[in-house]
C-alpha positions in Angstrom: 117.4 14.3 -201.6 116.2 17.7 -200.8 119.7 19.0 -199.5 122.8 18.5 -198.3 125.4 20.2 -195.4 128.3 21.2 -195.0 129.8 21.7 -191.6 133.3 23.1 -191.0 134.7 24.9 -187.8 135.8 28.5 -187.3 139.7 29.4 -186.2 138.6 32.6 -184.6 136.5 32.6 -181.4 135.7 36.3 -183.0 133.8 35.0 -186.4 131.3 38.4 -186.7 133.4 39.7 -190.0 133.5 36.3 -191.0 129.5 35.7 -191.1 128.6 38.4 -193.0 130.6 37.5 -196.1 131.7 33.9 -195.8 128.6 32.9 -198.6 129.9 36.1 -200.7 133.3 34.5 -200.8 131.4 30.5 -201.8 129.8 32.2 -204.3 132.5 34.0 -205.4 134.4 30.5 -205.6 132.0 29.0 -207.4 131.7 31.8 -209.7 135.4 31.3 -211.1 134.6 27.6 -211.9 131.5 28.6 -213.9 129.0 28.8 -211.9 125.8 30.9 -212.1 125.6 33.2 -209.0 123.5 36.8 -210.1 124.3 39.0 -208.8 125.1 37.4 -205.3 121.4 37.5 -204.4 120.5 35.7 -201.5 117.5 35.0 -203.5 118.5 33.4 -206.2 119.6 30.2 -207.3 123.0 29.3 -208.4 122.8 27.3 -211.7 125.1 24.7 -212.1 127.4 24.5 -216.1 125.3 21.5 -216.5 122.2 23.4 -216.1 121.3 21.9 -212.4 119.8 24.9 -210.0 121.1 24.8 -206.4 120.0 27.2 -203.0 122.8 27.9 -200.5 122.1 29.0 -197.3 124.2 29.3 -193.7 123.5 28.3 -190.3 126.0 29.1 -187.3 126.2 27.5 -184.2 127.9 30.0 -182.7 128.5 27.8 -179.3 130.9 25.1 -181.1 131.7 27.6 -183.7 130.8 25.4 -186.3 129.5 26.8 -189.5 126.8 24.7 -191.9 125.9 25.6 -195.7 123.1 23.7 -196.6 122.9 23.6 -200.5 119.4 22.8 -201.4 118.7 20.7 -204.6 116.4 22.6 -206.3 117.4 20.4 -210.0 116.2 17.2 -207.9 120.1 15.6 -208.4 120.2 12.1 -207.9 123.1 9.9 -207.2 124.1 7.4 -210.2 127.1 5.2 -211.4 128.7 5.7 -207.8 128.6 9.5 -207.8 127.5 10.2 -204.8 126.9 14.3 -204.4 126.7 16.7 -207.5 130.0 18.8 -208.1 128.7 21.9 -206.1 129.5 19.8 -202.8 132.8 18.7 -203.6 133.8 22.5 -204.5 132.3 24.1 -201.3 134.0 21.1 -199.4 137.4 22.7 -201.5 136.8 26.3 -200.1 136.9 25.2 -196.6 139.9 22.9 -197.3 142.0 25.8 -199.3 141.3 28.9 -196.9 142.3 26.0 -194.0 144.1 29.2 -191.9 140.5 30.6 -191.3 138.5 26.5 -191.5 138.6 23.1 -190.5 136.8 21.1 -193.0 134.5 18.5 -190.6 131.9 16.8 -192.6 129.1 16.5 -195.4 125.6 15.1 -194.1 122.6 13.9 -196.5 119.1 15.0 -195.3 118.6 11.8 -193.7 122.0 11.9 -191.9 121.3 15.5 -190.4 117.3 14.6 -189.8 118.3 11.5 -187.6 121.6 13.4 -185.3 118.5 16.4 -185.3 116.7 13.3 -183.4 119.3 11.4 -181.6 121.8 12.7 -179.5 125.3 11.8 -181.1 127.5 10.2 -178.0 130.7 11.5 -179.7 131.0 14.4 -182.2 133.6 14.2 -185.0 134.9 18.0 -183.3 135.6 15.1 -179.9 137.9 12.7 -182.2 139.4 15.8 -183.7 140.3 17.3 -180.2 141.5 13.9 -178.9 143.8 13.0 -182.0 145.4 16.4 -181.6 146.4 15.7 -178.1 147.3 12.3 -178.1 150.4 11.2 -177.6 152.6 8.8 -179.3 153.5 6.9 -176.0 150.0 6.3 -175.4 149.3 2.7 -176.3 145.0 1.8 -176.3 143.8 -1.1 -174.5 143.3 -3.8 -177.8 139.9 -4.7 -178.7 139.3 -8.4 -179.0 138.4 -10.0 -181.9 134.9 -11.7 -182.8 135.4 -12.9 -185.7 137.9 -12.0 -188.8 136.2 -12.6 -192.0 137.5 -15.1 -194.8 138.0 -13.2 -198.1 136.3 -13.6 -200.6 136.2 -10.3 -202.8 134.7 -9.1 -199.5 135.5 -9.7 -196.0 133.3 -8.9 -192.9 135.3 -8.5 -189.4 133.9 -8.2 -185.9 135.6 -6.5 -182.9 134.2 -6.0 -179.1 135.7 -4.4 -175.9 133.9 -4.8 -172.6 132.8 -1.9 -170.5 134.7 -2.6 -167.8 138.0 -1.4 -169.8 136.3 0.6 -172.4 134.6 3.7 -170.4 133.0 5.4 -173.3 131.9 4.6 -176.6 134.8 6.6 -177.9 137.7 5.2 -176.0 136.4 1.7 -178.2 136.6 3.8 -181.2 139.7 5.0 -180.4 141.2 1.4 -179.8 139.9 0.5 -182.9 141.3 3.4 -184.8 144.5 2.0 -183.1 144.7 -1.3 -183.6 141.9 -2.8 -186.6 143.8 -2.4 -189.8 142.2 -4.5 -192.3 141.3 -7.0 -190.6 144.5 -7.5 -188.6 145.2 -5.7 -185.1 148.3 -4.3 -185.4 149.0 -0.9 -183.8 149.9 1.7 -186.1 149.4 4.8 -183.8 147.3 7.7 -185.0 149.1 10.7 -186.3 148.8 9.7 -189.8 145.0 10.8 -189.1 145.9 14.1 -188.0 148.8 15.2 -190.6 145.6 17.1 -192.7 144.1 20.6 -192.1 140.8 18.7 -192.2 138.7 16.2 -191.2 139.2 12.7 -192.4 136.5 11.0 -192.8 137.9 7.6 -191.5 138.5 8.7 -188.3 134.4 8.7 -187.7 131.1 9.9 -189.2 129.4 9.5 -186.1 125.9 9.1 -187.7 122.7 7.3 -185.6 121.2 4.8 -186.4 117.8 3.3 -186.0 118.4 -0.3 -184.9 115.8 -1.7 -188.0 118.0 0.0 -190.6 120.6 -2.9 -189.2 118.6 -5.7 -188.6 121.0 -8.1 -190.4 124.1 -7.0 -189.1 122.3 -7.3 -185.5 121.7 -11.0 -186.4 124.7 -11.4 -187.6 126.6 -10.5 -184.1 124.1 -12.3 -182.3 125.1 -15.2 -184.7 128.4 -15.5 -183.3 128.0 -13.7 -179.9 124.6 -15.6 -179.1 124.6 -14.2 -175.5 123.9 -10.9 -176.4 120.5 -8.8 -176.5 119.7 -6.0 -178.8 121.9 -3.0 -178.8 121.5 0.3 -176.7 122.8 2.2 -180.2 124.4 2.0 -183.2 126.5 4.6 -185.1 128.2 4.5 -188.8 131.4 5.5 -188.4 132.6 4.7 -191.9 130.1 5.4 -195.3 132.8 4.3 -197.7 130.9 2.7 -200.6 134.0 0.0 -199.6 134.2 0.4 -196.2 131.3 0.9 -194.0 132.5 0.6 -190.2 129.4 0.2 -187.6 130.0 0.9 -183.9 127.4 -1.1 -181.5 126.8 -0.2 -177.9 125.5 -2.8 -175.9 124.6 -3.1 -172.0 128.1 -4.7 -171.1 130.5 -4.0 -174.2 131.2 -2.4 -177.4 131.3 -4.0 -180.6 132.4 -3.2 -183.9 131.6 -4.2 -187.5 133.4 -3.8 -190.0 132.3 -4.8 -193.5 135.4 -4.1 -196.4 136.6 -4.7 -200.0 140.4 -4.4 -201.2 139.1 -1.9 -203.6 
Protein backbone atom coordinates (compact mmCIF):
# COMPACT_ATOMS: atom_id res chain seq x y z
CA UNK A 1 0.00 0.00 0.00
CA UNK A 2 1.79 3.12 -1.10
CA UNK A 3 -1.10 5.50 0.00
CA UNK A 4 -4.33 6.16 0.79
CA UNK A 5 -7.22 9.19 0.04
CA UNK A 6 -9.32 11.03 1.50
CA UNK A 7 -12.03 12.75 -0.29
CA UNK A 8 -14.53 15.16 1.43
CA UNK A 9 -16.68 18.06 -0.26
CA UNK A 10 -16.40 21.76 0.28
CA UNK A 11 -19.67 23.88 1.73
CA UNK A 12 -18.50 27.05 0.09
CA UNK A 13 -18.60 27.40 -3.75
CA UNK A 14 -15.74 30.19 -2.58
CA UNK A 15 -13.01 27.53 -1.11
CA UNK A 16 -9.69 29.99 -2.03
CA UNK A 17 -9.12 30.86 1.98
CA UNK A 18 -9.92 27.40 2.61
CA UNK A 19 -6.97 25.87 0.32
CA UNK A 20 -4.29 27.62 1.44
CA UNK A 21 -4.54 26.40 5.06
CA UNK A 22 -6.87 23.39 5.21
CA UNK A 23 -3.39 20.98 5.62
CA UNK A 24 -2.17 23.64 8.33
CA UNK A 25 -5.28 23.05 10.16
CA UNK A 26 -4.76 18.55 9.63
CA UNK A 27 -1.60 19.03 10.76
CA UNK A 28 -2.49 21.06 13.48
CA UNK A 29 -5.13 18.26 14.38
CA UNK A 30 -2.88 15.75 14.32
CA UNK A 31 -0.38 17.65 16.26
CA UNK A 32 -2.71 17.75 19.51
CA UNK A 33 -2.99 13.93 19.37
CA UNK A 34 0.76 13.48 19.31
CA UNK A 35 1.75 13.61 16.21
CA UNK A 36 5.06 14.65 14.63
CA UNK A 37 4.48 17.56 12.26
CA UNK A 38 7.94 20.14 12.18
CA UNK A 39 7.49 22.70 11.81
CA UNK A 40 4.44 22.39 9.28
CA UNK A 41 6.84 21.81 6.42
CA UNK A 42 5.36 20.68 3.38
CA UNK A 43 8.47 18.71 3.26
CA UNK A 44 8.56 16.76 5.87
CA UNK A 45 7.05 13.75 7.10
CA UNK A 46 4.71 13.55 9.94
CA UNK A 47 5.91 10.69 12.33
CA UNK A 48 3.34 8.78 13.81
CA UNK A 49 3.60 8.08 18.38
CA UNK A 50 4.28 4.64 17.21
CA UNK A 51 7.16 5.74 15.23
CA UNK A 52 5.43 5.05 11.61
CA UNK A 53 6.40 8.21 9.04
CA UNK A 54 3.57 9.39 6.86
CA UNK A 55 3.50 12.22 3.66
CA UNK A 56 0.23 14.35 3.36
CA UNK A 57 -0.52 16.04 0.40
CA UNK A 58 -3.88 17.81 -1.30
CA UNK A 59 -5.44 17.69 -4.45
CA UNK A 60 -8.66 19.88 -5.34
CA UNK A 61 -11.02 19.25 -7.95
CA UNK A 62 -12.22 22.46 -7.88
CA UNK A 63 -15.27 21.54 -10.51
CA UNK A 64 -17.12 19.10 -7.83
CA UNK A 65 -15.47 20.89 -5.06
CA UNK A 66 -14.21 17.95 -3.69
CA UNK A 67 -11.06 18.00 -1.73
CA UNK A 68 -8.51 14.77 -1.58
CA UNK A 69 -5.44 14.32 1.05
CA UNK A 70 -3.54 11.56 -0.04
CA UNK A 71 -1.45 10.39 3.02
CA UNK A 72 1.46 8.43 1.70
CA UNK A 73 2.89 5.44 3.71
CA UNK A 74 6.25 6.16 3.89
CA UNK A 75 6.67 3.33 7.25
CA UNK A 76 5.31 0.69 4.57
CA UNK A 77 1.99 0.03 7.16
CA UNK A 78 0.34 -2.99 6.50
CA UNK A 79 -3.05 -4.19 7.49
CA UNK A 80 -3.14 -7.07 10.28
CA UNK A 81 -5.63 -8.70 12.83
CA UNK A 82 -8.58 -6.79 10.86
CA UNK A 83 -7.19 -3.25 11.12
CA UNK A 84 -7.64 -2.12 8.13
CA UNK A 85 -5.87 1.66 7.76
CA UNK A 86 -3.26 2.96 10.34
CA UNK A 87 -4.62 5.64 12.94
CA UNK A 88 -3.55 8.73 10.79
CA UNK A 89 -6.67 7.88 8.43
CA UNK A 90 -9.27 7.48 10.92
CA UNK A 91 -8.15 11.03 12.56
CA UNK A 92 -8.00 13.00 9.20
CA UNK A 93 -11.46 11.10 8.40
CA UNK A 94 -12.39 12.94 12.18
CA UNK A 95 -11.38 16.52 11.01
CA UNK A 96 -13.60 16.47 8.19
CA UNK A 97 -16.39 14.91 10.35
CA UNK A 98 -15.93 17.57 13.35
CA UNK A 99 -15.53 20.94 11.27
CA UNK A 100 -18.89 19.26 9.34
CA UNK A 101 -20.22 23.23 8.91
CA UNK A 102 -17.18 23.83 6.41
CA UNK A 103 -17.08 19.49 5.09
CA UNK A 104 -18.87 16.56 4.09
CA UNK A 105 -16.97 13.64 4.85
CA UNK A 106 -17.36 11.32 1.37
CA UNK A 107 -14.92 8.49 1.31
CA UNK A 108 -11.42 6.69 1.97
CA UNK A 109 -9.94 4.92 -1.22
CA UNK A 110 -6.80 2.36 -1.20
CA UNK A 111 -4.37 2.85 -4.09
CA UNK A 112 -5.89 0.21 -5.89
CA UNK A 113 -9.49 1.59 -5.34
CA UNK A 114 -8.42 5.23 -6.73
CA UNK A 115 -5.93 3.53 -9.67
CA UNK A 116 -8.99 1.54 -11.06
CA UNK A 117 -12.07 4.76 -10.83
CA UNK A 118 -8.54 6.74 -12.37
CA UNK A 119 -9.31 3.90 -15.24
CA UNK A 120 -12.90 3.27 -15.32
CA UNK A 121 -15.48 5.75 -15.40
CA UNK A 122 -17.70 5.35 -12.22
CA UNK A 123 -21.58 5.27 -13.55
CA UNK A 124 -22.64 6.78 -10.22
CA UNK A 125 -20.51 8.84 -7.76
CA UNK A 126 -21.15 8.64 -3.99
CA UNK A 127 -21.74 12.89 -4.32
CA UNK A 128 -25.05 11.35 -6.86
CA UNK A 129 -26.50 9.05 -3.83
CA UNK A 130 -25.75 11.91 -1.50
CA UNK A 131 -27.72 14.53 -3.72
CA UNK A 132 -30.56 11.98 -4.34
CA UNK A 133 -30.99 10.90 -0.59
CA UNK A 134 -31.23 14.60 0.29
CA UNK A 135 -34.06 15.12 -2.02
CA UNK A 136 -35.99 12.21 -1.78
CA UNK A 137 -39.13 12.07 -0.44
CA UNK A 138 -40.74 9.93 2.06
CA UNK A 139 -43.83 9.33 -0.22
CA UNK A 140 -41.69 8.05 -2.80
CA UNK A 141 -42.02 4.27 -2.78
CA UNK A 142 -39.05 2.39 -5.35
CA UNK A 143 -40.07 -0.12 -7.76
CA UNK A 144 -38.96 -3.66 -5.66
CA UNK A 145 -36.17 -5.63 -6.92
CA UNK A 146 -36.92 -9.24 -7.34
CA UNK A 147 -35.26 -11.84 -5.64
CA UNK A 148 -32.75 -14.48 -7.07
CA UNK A 149 -32.06 -16.29 -4.51
CA UNK A 150 -32.03 -15.64 -0.49
CA UNK A 151 -29.33 -17.56 1.00
CA UNK A 152 -29.74 -20.30 3.82
CA UNK A 153 -27.69 -19.29 6.93
CA UNK A 154 -25.24 -20.79 7.98
CA UNK A 155 -22.81 -18.42 9.96
CA UNK A 156 -22.90 -16.71 6.49
CA UNK A 157 -25.67 -16.10 4.07
CA UNK A 158 -25.29 -15.10 0.34
CA UNK A 159 -28.40 -13.23 -1.26
CA UNK A 160 -29.11 -12.31 -4.88
CA UNK A 161 -31.33 -9.53 -6.15
CA UNK A 162 -32.09 -8.33 -10.07
CA UNK A 163 -34.35 -5.63 -11.62
CA UNK A 164 -34.82 -5.54 -15.36
CA UNK A 165 -33.95 -2.62 -17.48
CA UNK A 166 -37.09 -1.98 -18.56
CA UNK A 167 -38.19 -0.62 -14.91
CA UNK A 168 -34.81 0.17 -13.69
CA UNK A 169 -33.42 3.11 -16.05
CA UNK A 170 -30.02 3.46 -14.56
CA UNK A 171 -27.75 1.57 -12.52
CA UNK A 172 -28.53 3.82 -9.66
CA UNK A 173 -32.30 3.74 -9.64
CA UNK A 174 -31.41 -0.38 -8.89
CA UNK A 175 -29.28 0.77 -6.16
CA UNK A 176 -31.61 2.81 -4.87
CA UNK A 177 -34.37 0.09 -4.81
CA UNK A 178 -32.12 -1.99 -3.13
CA UNK A 179 -31.15 0.57 -0.49
CA UNK A 180 -34.97 0.57 -0.15
CA UNK A 181 -36.14 -2.60 0.08
CA UNK A 182 -32.98 -5.48 0.75
CA UNK A 183 -32.59 -5.56 4.50
CA UNK A 184 -30.83 -8.55 5.45
CA UNK A 185 -31.89 -10.63 3.31
CA UNK A 186 -35.61 -9.72 3.59
CA UNK A 187 -37.27 -6.99 1.27
CA UNK A 188 -39.02 -4.96 3.44
CA UNK A 189 -39.17 -1.23 2.76
CA UNK A 190 -37.72 0.78 5.36
CA UNK A 191 -37.44 4.17 3.48
CA UNK A 192 -34.08 5.99 3.48
CA UNK A 193 -33.75 8.91 5.84
CA UNK A 194 -32.04 6.99 8.36
CA UNK A 195 -29.06 7.18 5.72
CA UNK A 196 -29.11 10.80 5.58
CA UNK A 197 -29.63 11.83 9.46
CA UNK A 198 -25.33 12.23 9.46
CA UNK A 199 -23.24 15.23 8.38
CA UNK A 200 -21.31 12.62 6.39
CA UNK A 201 -21.20 10.02 4.12
CA UNK A 202 -22.17 6.60 5.07
CA UNK A 203 -20.53 4.25 3.73
CA UNK A 204 -23.52 1.73 3.24
CA UNK A 205 -25.22 3.80 1.05
CA UNK A 206 -22.36 2.92 -1.81
CA UNK A 207 -18.59 2.81 -2.44
CA UNK A 208 -19.08 2.83 -5.94
CA UNK A 209 -15.69 1.14 -6.71
CA UNK A 210 -14.96 -0.69 -10.41
CA UNK A 211 -14.23 -3.64 -10.87
CA UNK A 212 -12.41 -5.80 -13.27
CA UNK A 213 -14.77 -8.70 -14.17
CA UNK A 214 -11.66 -11.45 -13.17
CA UNK A 215 -11.37 -10.06 -9.76
CA UNK A 216 -15.16 -11.70 -9.55
CA UNK A 217 -15.01 -14.67 -11.47
CA UNK A 218 -16.76 -16.78 -8.73
CA UNK A 219 -19.42 -14.55 -7.98
CA UNK A 220 -20.03 -14.31 -11.90
CA UNK A 221 -20.49 -18.18 -11.81
CA UNK A 222 -22.32 -18.14 -9.13
CA UNK A 223 -25.22 -15.82 -10.82
CA UNK A 224 -24.92 -17.67 -13.87
CA UNK A 225 -25.50 -20.79 -11.51
CA UNK A 226 -28.81 -19.79 -10.80
CA UNK A 227 -29.71 -17.34 -13.60
CA UNK A 228 -28.19 -19.65 -16.39
CA UNK A 229 -29.51 -17.41 -19.20
CA UNK A 230 -27.29 -14.78 -18.61
CA UNK A 231 -23.85 -13.72 -20.35
CA UNK A 232 -20.99 -11.96 -18.71
CA UNK A 233 -21.65 -8.56 -17.23
CA UNK A 234 -21.23 -5.05 -18.84
CA UNK A 235 -19.71 -3.90 -15.19
CA UNK A 236 -19.47 -4.51 -11.82
CA UNK A 237 -19.17 -2.13 -8.84
CA UNK A 238 -18.58 -2.81 -4.83
CA UNK A 239 -20.90 -0.99 -3.26
CA UNK A 240 -20.26 -2.37 0.22
CA UNK A 241 -16.33 -3.32 1.60
CA UNK A 242 -17.49 -4.25 5.03
CA UNK A 243 -15.12 -7.00 6.05
CA UNK A 244 -19.07 -8.52 6.88
CA UNK A 245 -20.83 -7.14 4.28
CA UNK A 246 -19.58 -6.80 0.82
CA UNK A 247 -22.52 -5.73 -1.53
CA UNK A 248 -21.68 -6.14 -5.46
CA UNK A 249 -23.78 -4.34 -8.10
CA UNK A 250 -23.82 -6.14 -11.69
CA UNK A 251 -24.84 -4.50 -14.88
CA UNK A 252 -25.87 -6.67 -17.42
CA UNK A 253 -27.26 -6.14 -21.11
CA UNK A 254 -31.00 -6.48 -19.97
CA UNK A 255 -31.02 -6.07 -16.04
CA UNK A 256 -29.28 -5.37 -12.87
CA UNK A 257 -28.38 -7.67 -10.36
CA UNK A 258 -27.20 -7.58 -6.95
CA UNK A 259 -25.06 -9.69 -4.62
CA UNK A 260 -24.94 -9.58 -1.53
CA UNK A 261 -22.66 -11.70 0.58
CA UNK A 262 -23.30 -11.01 4.81
CA UNK A 263 -22.60 -12.33 8.37
CA UNK A 264 -24.74 -11.38 11.59
CA UNK A 265 -21.60 -10.08 12.95
Amino acid sequence: MKYWRINSLCKFTSHEWLKSKVLDEIKMYLWKREYLCPDFDRHQSIKSPDKRTYRIRKVWNAEGNIFSVFVENESNWESSHGVSEPQIITLIQDFFKVNNGQWYYLETLTENEDSKISKSVRQIEPIQIKDFLDTFSSELVPPKPQIIEIGKYEYQETDMYYGLKTQFKTILDFWISCLYWVNCGELEGEGLTYLSYFNSYDLASGSCIPMNLNEIDEIIKEIKSKTNTLNNPVSVYLMRKDWNDKVYVLEYEDRFVMHNWHTAE
